[in-house]
C-alpha positions as CSV (number, residue, x, y, z in Angstrom):
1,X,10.1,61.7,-14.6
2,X,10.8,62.7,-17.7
3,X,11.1,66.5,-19.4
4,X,8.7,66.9,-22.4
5,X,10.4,66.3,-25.9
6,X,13.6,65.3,-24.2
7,X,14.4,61.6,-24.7
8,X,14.9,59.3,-22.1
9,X,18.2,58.9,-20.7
10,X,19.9,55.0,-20.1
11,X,19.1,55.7,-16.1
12,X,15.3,56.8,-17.1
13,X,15.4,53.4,-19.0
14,X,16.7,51.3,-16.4
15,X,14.3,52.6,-14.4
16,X,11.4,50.6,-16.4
17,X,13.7,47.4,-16.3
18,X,14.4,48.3,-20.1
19,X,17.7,48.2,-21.2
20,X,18.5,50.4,-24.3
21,X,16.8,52.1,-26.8
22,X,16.6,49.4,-29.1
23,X,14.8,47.4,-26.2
24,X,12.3,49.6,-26.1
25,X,11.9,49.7,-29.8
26,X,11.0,46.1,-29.6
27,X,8.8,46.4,-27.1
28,X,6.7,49.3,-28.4
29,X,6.4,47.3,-31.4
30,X,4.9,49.3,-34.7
31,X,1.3,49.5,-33.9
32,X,2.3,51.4,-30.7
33,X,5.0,53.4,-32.6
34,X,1.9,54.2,-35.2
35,X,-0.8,54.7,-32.4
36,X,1.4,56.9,-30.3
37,X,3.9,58.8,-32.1
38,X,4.0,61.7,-29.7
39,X,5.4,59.2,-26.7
40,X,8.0,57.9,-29.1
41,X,9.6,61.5,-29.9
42,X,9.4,61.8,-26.3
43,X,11.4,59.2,-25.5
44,X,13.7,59.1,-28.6
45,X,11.9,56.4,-30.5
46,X,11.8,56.9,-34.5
47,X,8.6,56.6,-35.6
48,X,6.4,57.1,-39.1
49,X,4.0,59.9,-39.5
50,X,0.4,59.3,-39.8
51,X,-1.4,58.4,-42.5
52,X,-4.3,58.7,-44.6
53,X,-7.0,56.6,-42.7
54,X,-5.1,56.9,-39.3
55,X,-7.3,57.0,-36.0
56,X,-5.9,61.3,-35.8
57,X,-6.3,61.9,-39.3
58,X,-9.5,60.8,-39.1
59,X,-10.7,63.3,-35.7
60,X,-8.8,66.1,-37.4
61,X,-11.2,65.8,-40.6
62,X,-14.4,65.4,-38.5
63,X,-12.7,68.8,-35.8
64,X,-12.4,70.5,-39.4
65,X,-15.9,70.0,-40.0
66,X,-17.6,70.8,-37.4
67,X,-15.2,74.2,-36.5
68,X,-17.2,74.9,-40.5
69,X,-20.5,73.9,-39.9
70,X,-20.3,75.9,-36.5
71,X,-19.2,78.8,-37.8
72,X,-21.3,79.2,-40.4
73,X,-24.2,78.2,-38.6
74,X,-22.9,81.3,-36.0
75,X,-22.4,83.2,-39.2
76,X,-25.6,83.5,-40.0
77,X,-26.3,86.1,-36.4
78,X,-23.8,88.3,-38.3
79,X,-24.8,91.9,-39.6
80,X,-24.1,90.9,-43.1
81,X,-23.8,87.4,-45.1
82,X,-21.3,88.5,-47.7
83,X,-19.0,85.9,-47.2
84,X,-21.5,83.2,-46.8
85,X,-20.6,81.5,-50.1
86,X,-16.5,81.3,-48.8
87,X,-18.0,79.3,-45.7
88,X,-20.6,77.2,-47.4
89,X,-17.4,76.0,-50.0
90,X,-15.2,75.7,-47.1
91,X,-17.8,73.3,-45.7
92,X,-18.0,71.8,-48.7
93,X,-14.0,71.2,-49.1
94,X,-14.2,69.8,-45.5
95,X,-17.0,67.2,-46.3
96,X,-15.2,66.2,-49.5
97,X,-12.6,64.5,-47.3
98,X,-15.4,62.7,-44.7
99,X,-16.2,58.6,-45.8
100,X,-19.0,58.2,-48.4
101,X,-21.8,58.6,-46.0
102,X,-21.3,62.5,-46.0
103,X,-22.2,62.4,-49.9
104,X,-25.5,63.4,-49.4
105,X,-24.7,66.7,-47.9
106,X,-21.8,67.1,-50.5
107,X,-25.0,66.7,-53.5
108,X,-26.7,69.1,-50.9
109,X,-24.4,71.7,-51.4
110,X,-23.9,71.8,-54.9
111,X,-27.8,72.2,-55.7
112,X,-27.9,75.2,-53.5
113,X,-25.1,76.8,-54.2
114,X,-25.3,78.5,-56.9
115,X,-28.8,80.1,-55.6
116,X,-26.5,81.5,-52.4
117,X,-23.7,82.8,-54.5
118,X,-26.4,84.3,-56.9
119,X,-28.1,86.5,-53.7
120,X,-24.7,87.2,-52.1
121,X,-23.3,88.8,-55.3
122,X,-26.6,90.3,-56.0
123,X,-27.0,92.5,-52.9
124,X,-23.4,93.0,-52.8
125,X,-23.7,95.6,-56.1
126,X,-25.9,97.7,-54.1
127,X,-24.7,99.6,-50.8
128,X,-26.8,97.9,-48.5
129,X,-25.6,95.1,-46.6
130,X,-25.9,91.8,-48.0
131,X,-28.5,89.0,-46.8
132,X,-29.5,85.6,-47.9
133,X,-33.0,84.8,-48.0
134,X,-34.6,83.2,-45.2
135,X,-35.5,80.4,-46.6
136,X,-31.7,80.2,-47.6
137,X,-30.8,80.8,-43.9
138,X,-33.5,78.3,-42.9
139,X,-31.6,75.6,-45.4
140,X,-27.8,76.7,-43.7
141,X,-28.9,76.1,-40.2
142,X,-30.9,72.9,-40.6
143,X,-27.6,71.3,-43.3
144,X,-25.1,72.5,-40.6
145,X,-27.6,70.8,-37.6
146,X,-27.2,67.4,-39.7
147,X,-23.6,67.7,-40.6
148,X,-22.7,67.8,-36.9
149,X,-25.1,65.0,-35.5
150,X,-23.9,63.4,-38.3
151,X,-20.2,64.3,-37.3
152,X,-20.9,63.7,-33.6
153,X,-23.0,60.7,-34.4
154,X,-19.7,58.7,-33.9
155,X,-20.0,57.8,-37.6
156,X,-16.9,56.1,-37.9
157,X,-14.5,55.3,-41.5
């Protein structure tokens, strides 16, 4: 019916009973032209990019933090946990943008932080590969476990 990023033609138009582009403007109306802006590029319709608090800014923030609380929960198998600190701020970034009920892990975070930087940057002076505690790793697993039920929770905002 119609080729992918190509917009419709007048004969592709008519065939919905729609008879220009302007028509079918009007009849997408701006909610649809803000819920949907993928359709209108595809069929030629101008349309304003998303915002903060739109419906995919919002899933891209909650993709972005569980891909971080994944992977660092998956980096914690690794042979070394050198760059644990990177993730656990990278998580930290990510949570920053979530709706106020992610504060709590945000105040999480910055308590422990410091502690996981401190034995990161410790046993990275000496040659032997670097490891948090366990009690550390104990705390990264169980905040990660949270974040994403949280995440997955369907919290919504």
């Amino acid at each position: 019916m119609m080729k992918s990023g190509v917009p419709l033609s007048a004969l592709d138009l008519a065939m919905f009973g729609i008879e220009s582009h302007q028509a079918l403007e009007r009849a997408l109306g701006t909610s649809l032209r803000n819920r949907f802006p993928t359709v209108c590029r595809a069929v030629g319709v101008e349309c304003p990019p998303p915002r903060e608090g739109h419906p995919l800014i919002k899933t891209a923030q909650r993709n972005k933090v569980l891909d971080y609380a994944r992977a660092l929960r998956g980096g914690l198998d690794m042979p070394t946990h050198k760059y644990l600190p990177y993730q656990v701020a990278a998580l930290y970034q990510a949570l920053q943008s979530m709706p106020s009920v992610y504060d709590g892990f945000t105040k999480e975070i910055e308590g422990r932080f410091s502690s996981i930087k401190e034995q990161a940057n410790r046993r990275t002076a000496g040659a032997n590969p670097v490891f948090v505690s366990e009690e550390t790793a104990a705390w990264v697993s169980d905040v990660t476990v949270r974040v994403e039920a949280q995440v997955l929770g369907g919290v919504t905002g």
